[in-house]
C-alpha positions as CSV (number, residue, x, y, z in Angstrom):
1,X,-69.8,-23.0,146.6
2,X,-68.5,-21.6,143.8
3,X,-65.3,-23.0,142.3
4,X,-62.7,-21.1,140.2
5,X,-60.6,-21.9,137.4
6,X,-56.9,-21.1,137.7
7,X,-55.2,-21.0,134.1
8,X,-51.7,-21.9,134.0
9,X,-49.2,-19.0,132.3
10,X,-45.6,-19.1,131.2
11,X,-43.2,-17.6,133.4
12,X,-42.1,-14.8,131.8
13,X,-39.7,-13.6,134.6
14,X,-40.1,-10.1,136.2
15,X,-41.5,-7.4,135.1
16,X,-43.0,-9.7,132.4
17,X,-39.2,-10.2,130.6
18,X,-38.6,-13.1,128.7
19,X,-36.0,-15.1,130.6
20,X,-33.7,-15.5,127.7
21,X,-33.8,-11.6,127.4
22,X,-33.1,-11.1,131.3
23,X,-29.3,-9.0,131.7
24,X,-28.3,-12.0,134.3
25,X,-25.7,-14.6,133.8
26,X,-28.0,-16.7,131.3
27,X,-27.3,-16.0,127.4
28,X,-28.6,-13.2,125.9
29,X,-30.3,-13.6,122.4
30,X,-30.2,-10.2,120.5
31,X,-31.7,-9.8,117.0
32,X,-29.1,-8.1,114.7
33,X,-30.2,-5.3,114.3
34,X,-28.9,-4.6,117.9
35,X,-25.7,-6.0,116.8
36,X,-25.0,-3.8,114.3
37,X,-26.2,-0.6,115.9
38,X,-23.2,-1.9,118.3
39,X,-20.8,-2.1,115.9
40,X,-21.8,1.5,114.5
41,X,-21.2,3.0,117.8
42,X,-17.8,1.2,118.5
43,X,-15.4,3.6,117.4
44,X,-11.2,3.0,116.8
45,X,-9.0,5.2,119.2
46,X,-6.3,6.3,117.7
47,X,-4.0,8.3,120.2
48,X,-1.9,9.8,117.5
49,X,-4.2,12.0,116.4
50,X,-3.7,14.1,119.5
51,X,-0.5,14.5,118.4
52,X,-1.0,15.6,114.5
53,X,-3.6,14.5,111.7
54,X,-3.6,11.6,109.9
55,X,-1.7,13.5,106.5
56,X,0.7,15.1,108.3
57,X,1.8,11.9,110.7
58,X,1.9,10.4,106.8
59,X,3.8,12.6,105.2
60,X,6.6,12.3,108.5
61,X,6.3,8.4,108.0
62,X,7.3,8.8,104.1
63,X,10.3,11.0,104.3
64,X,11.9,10.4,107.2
65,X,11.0,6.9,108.6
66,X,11.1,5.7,104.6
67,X,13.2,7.6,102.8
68,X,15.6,8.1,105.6
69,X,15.5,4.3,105.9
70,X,15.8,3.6,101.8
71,X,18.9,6.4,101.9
72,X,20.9,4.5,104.5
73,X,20.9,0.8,103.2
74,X,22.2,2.4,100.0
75,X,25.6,1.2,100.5
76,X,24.3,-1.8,101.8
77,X,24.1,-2.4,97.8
78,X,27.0,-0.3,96.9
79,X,29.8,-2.1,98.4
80,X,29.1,-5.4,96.7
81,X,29.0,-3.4,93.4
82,X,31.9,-2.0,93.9
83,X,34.3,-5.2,95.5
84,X,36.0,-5.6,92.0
85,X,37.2,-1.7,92.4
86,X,38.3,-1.8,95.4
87,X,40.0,-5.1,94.9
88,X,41.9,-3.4,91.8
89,X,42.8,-0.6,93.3
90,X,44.7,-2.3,96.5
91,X,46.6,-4.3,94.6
92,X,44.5,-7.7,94.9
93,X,45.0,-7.3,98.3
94,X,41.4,-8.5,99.7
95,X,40.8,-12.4,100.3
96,X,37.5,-13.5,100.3
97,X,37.0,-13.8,103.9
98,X,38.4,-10.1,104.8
99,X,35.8,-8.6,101.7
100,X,33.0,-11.5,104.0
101,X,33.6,-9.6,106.9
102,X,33.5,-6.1,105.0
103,X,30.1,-7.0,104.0
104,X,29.2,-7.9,107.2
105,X,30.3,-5.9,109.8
106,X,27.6,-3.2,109.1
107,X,25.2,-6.0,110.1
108,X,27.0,-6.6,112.9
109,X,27.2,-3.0,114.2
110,X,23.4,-2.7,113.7
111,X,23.0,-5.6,116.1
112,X,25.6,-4.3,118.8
113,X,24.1,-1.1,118.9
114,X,20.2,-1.7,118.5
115,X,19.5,-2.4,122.5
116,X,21.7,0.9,123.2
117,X,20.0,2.7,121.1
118,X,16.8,1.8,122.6
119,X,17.9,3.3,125.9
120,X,19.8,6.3,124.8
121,X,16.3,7.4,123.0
122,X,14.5,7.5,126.1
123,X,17.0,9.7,127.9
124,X,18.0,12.1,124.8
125,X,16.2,13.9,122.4
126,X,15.6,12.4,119.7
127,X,15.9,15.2,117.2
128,X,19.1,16.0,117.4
129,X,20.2,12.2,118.3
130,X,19.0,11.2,114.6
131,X,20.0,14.6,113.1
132,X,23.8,13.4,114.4
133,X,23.0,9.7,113.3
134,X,22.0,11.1,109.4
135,X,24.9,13.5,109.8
136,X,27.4,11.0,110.9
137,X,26.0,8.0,107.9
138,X,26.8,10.8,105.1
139,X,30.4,11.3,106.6
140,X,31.2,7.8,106.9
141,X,29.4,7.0,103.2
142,X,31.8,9.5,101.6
143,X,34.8,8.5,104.0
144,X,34.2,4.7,103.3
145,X,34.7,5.5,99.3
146,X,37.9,7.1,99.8
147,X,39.7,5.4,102.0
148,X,41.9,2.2,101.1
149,X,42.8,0.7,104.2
150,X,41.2,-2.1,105.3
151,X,41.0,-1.4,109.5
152,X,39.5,1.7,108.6
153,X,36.9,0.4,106.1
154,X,36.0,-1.8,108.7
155,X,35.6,0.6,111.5
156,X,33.4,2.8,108.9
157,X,31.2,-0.1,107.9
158,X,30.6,-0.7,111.5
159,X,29.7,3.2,111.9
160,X,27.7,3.0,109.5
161,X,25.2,0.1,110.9
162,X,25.5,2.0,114.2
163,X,23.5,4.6,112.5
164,X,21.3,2.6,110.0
165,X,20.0,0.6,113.6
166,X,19.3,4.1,115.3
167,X,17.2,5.1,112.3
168,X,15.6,1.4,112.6
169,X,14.8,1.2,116.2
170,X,13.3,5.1,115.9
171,X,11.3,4.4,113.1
172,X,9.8,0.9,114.4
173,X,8.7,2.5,117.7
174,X,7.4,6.0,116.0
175,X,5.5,3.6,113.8
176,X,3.8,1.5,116.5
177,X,3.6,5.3,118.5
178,X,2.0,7.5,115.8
179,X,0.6,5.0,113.1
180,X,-3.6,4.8,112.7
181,X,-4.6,1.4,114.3
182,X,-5.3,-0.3,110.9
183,X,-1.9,0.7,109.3
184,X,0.6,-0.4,112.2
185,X,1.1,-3.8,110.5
186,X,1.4,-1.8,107.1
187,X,3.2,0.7,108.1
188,X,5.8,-1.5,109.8
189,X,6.2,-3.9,106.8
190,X,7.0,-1.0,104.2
191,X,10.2,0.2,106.5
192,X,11.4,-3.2,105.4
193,X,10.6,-2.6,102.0
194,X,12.2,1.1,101.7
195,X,15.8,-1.1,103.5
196,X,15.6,-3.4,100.3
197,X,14.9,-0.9,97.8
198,X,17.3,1.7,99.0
199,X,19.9,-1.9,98.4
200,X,18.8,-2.2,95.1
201,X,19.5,1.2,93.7
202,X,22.7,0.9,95.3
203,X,23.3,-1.7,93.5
């Protein structure tokens, strides 16, 4: 009677697969070459280019979300220039609270106005909503240097956060909207920089 030998081989799984190459729940070693073909394939979506290219959504961003932006906080720096005037000319009739609230109450009509103006953009156009926002911060920017009453300085400053908070809240969500993926952050960060430097050459 003959005998035969069985020899013993690793279990290599089926079809002759490694285990730890097998697509089941067990880890998957991959050399990196695989990984990087991966990461060469992965490609950023970025929905606003089915809207316009990259240079023109730019070129929008820098005039109107920017420069818009660094035109309307220039009274912000303005009317602290120009306290010592006005006090002069109304006969030293400002206290310091009253010129506290003057240079306030634009803050405080962005704030009351920022969660309308969130709402009113989704029901109205927003072309002609901002067009009437930029239209309306030029009158009240030339009323507010002529008049010399103080209830109607007030009521001015206040118009004139109403439409700096528009502006903010259009900009912030056409940012977020239309920026590339890897400039949102950017993008968002400089709107605060064009409010501080339209300030400063106000002041």
């Amino acid at each position: 009677m003959q005998s035969t030998e069985t020899q013993d081989t690793p279990d290599d799984g089926d079809n002759g697969v490694p285990e730890a190459r097998r697509s089941d729940n067990s880890c998957i070693s991959r050399i990196p070459a695989e990984i990087k073909n991966d990461s060469m394939e992965c490609k950023v979506i970025d929905p606003g280019a089915k809207v316009a290219p990259r240079k023109v959504r730019t070129l929008i961003y820098a005039l109107l979300c920017l420069g818009v932006q660094s035109f309307m906080s220039y009274d912000g720096g303005a009317t602290p220039a120009s306290l010592d005037a006005i006090q002069r000319e109304m006969n030293n009739s400002w206290s310091e609270v009253e010129f506290g609230i003057l240079g306030a109450i634009d803050k405080i009509g962005m704030t009351a106005t920022s969660l309308i103006w969130g709402r009113v953009l989704q029901h109205c156009d927003s072309k002609w909503l901002l067009a009437g926002g930029l239209l309306v911060n030029v009158a009240a920017t030339s009323l507010f240097g002529e008049l010399r009453n103080k209830t109607s300085m007030y009521c001015t400053k206040f118009f004139l956060g109403a439409t700096q908070s528009l502006q903010g809240v259009w900009a912030t969500v056409w940012a977020v909207t239309m920026a590339p993926p890897q400039s949102v952050t950017m993008w968002l960060g400089l709107g605060g920089v064009a409010a501080g430097l339209g300030n400063g050459i106000g002041t």
